[in-house]
N, C-alpha and C positions, 0 to 999 in steps of 0.2 A: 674738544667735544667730549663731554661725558658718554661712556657707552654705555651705563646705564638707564640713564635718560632715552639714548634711544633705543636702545632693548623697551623699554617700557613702551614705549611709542610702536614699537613692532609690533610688542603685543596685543598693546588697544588694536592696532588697526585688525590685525588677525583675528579675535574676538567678532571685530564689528562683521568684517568678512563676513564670518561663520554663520550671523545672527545673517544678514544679508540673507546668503545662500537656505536660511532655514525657510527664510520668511517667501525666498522666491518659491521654492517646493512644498511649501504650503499652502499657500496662494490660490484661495477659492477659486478663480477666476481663469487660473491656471489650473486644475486640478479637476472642472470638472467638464474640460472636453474629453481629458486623459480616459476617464471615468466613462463617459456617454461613449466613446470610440469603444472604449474594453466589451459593456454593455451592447454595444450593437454586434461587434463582432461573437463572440457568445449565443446572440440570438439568428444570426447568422449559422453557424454553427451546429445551434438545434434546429432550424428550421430545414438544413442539408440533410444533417442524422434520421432525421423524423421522413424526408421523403425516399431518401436511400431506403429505409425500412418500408416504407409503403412499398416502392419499387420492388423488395425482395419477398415480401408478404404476396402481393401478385404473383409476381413469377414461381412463386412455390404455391401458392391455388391453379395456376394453370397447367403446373405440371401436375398438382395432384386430379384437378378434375376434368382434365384436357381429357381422360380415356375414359370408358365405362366396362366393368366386367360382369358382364352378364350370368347371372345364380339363377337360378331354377325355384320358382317364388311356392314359399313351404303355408299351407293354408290348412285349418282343420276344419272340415263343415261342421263340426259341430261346434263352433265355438262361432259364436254371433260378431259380425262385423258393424263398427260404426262407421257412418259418413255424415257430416255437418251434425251433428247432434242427434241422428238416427241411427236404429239399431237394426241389422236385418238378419236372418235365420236364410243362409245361403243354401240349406238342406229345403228349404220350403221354395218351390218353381214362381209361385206370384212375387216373394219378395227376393229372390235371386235377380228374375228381371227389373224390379222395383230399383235396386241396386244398380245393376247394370245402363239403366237410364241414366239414373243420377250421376253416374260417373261420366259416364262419356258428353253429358252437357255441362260437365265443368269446363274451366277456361284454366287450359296449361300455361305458363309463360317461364324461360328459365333459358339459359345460356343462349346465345346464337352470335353468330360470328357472318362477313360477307356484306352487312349493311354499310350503309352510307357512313361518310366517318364523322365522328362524334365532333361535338364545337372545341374546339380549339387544342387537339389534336388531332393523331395518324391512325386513332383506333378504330377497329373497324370488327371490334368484337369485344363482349364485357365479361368472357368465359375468367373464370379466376375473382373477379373483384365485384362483379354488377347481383351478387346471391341477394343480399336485401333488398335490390331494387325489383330486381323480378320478383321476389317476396310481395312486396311493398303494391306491385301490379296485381299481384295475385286476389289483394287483400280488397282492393279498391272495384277491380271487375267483379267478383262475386259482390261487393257492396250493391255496384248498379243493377247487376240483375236483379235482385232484392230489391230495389227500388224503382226497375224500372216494367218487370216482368210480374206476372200476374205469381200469386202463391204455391208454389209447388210444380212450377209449371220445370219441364223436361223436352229434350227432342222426342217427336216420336216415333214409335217405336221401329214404325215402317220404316224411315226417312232413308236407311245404309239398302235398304231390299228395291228401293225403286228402277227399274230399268228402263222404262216409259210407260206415255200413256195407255197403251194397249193392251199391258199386262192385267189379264182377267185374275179376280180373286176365286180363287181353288174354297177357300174357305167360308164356312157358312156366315160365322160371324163377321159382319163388315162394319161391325158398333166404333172400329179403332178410329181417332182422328187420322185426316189424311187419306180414310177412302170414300167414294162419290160412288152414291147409289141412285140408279135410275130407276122408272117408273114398274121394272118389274121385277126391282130386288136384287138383281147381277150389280156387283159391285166390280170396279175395276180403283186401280190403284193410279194417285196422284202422281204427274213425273217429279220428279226431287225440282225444277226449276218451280213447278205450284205450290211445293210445298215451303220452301225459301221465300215467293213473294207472299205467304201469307202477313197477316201483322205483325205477332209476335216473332216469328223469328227475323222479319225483316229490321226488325228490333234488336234482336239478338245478333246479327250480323252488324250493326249498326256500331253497338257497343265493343265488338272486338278488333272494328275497324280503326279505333279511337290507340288501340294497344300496338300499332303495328309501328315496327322499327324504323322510324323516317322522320326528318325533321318536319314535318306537316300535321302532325297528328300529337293530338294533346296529351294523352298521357304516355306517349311511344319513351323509349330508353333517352332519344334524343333530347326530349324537352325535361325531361328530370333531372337529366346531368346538366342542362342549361339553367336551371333553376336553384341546382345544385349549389354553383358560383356563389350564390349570394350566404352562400355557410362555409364559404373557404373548399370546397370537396371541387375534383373537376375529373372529369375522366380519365382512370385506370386507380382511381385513390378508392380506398373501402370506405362503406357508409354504412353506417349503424342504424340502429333503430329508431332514436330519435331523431336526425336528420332528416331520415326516407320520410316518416310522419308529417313534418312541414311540409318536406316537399309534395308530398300527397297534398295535405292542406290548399298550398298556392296552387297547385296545377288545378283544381276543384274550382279555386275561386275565379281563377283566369279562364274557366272553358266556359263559354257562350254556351255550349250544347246543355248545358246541368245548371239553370237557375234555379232552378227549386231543393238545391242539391248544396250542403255546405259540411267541410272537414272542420271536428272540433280535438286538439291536440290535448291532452290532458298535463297540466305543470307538475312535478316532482309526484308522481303516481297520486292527484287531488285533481276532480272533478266538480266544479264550481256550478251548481246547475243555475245560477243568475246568470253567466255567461253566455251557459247552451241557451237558454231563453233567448238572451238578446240576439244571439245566432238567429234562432229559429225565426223572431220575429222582423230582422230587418231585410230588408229597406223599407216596408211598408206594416204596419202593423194588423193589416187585415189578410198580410198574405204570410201562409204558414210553408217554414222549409224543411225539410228531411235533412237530421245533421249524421250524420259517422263520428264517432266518438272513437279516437284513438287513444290506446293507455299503454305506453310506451315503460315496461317495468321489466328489472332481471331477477328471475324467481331462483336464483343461486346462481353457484361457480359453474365449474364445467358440466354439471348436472341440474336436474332437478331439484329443490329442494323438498324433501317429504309435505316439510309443514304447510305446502303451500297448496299442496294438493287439494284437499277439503275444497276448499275458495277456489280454487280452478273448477269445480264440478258445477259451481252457481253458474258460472260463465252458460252451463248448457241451455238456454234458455232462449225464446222462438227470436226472440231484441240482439242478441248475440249475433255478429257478422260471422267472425271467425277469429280462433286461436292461432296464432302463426309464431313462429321461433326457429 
């Protein structure tokens, strides 16, 4: 036997081997489960990172706003206060009170803990993570009142002073809404249940009924985080500005109690007014809807930015709902 001959034949085969083995590990067919498995586990991976971080972003809002420390609130009368686009002169006693209305029939809504627990977890409080959503409520009820309450209207003034029906008015003037004057002038003062069933506020009750924390109630915590779902978000996750917006949008269009009543979201800060039309105009073209125009924009980093300011001052204007951030 030549052992050259078969040296050479060793080496073919070894060669072919090699060629083999190249061709097995290259092997589209082969190579791109390798690939899809690497790829999923990776997305895996950020998808754990990304809610371990939401997890510890919560848990450092709860401990940050879990307490409140009460300051001693520093105010100059002479320096005029604004409210919704109003300026008032707190040194002047008509618009002191003026103020003082306005303020107290605003609609609070912000942390609460103790309600029913949210869908599809244990939580049973949105302290730490729910800031935009209560935001996002806040935004939406003064919306309704605005659309649902006469212009400028306020509690009045009497409504905290009632104790019953038999309280005589001491005072001459009985021009205030809420007191009942009889045939010789003595006015006596409404009890707080007459002035509740009046219309407007039985309206105004109506609408903060809609806010309360219970899976029943259309715009409550409950049904925004269930709404939420459909944008990846589910209770104890933060939600930004643009998400809360939709979800304001769907909760509008799914409540029965607001047909005349539609959310329009605005795309990449662009407000398309063929859109709002079509809004306004359907489902019937003879009937006209009240829309909310949301414009979801970050006017800088962790501040302000100067140059935006100017263009923030147009916003003051009577069409403006409210500024919120």
């Amino acid at each position: 036997m030549n052992p050259n001959t078969s040296s050479a034949c060793c080496e073919v085969q070894s060669v072919a081997d090699d060629h083999a083995d190249d061709w097995l590990f290259l092997c589209p067919d082969l190579a791109e489960p390798l690939s899809s498995e690497s790829e999923s586990r990776e997305d895996q991976e950020a998808g754990e990172q990304s809610k371990l971080k939401s997890k510890l972003v919560s848990a450092w809002n709860s401990i940050k706003y879990g307490w409140s420390l009460k300051k001693k609130a520093k105010f100059k009368k002479s320096s005029p206060v604004n409210l919704l686009g109003k300026s008032y002169n707190i040194k002047n006693e008509e618009d002191r009170e003026c103020f003082r209305r306005c303020f107290v029939s605003l609609l609070w809504l912000t942390y609460r803990r103790g309600f029913p627990q949210l869908p599809g977890s244990s939580l049973t409080t949105d302290s730490g993570w729910g800031c935009v959503l209560r935001t996002g409520q806040m935004l939406l009820a003064r919306g309704l009142i605005l659309h649902l309450m006469p212009p400028g209207w306020t509690w009045s003034a009497q409504y905290s002073l009632v104790k019953d029906d038999l309280d005589l008015l001491q005072s001459a003037d009985s021009t205030e809404p809420g007191w009942a004057v009889d045939g010789k002038q003595r006015g006596r003062k409404l009890s707080l249940g007459s002035l509740l069933d009046r219309p407007m506020e039985a309206t105004h009750r109506r609408v903060v009924s809609w806010f309360l924390d219970h899976p029943s109630t259309p715009f409550g915590i409950h049904r925004l985080v269930e709404l939420g779902k459909t944008s990846g978000k589910k209770a104890g996750d933060w939600y930004g500005p643009s998400i809360v917006s939709h979800i304001l949008r769907k909760a509008v269009t799914a409540s029965v109690d607001l047909p005349n009543l539609v959310v329009y979201v605005a795309q990449d800060c662009t407000i398309y007014l063929q859109d709002v039309r079509r809004l306004c105009e359907r489902p019937h073209p003879h009937f006209w809807k009240s829309v909310i125009i949301l414009v979801p924009v970050r006017l800088g980093g962790q501040d302000l930015n100067p140059s935006y300011i100017t263009y923030v001052k147009v916003l003051n204007v009577y069409v403006c709902v409210v500024v919120c951030g």
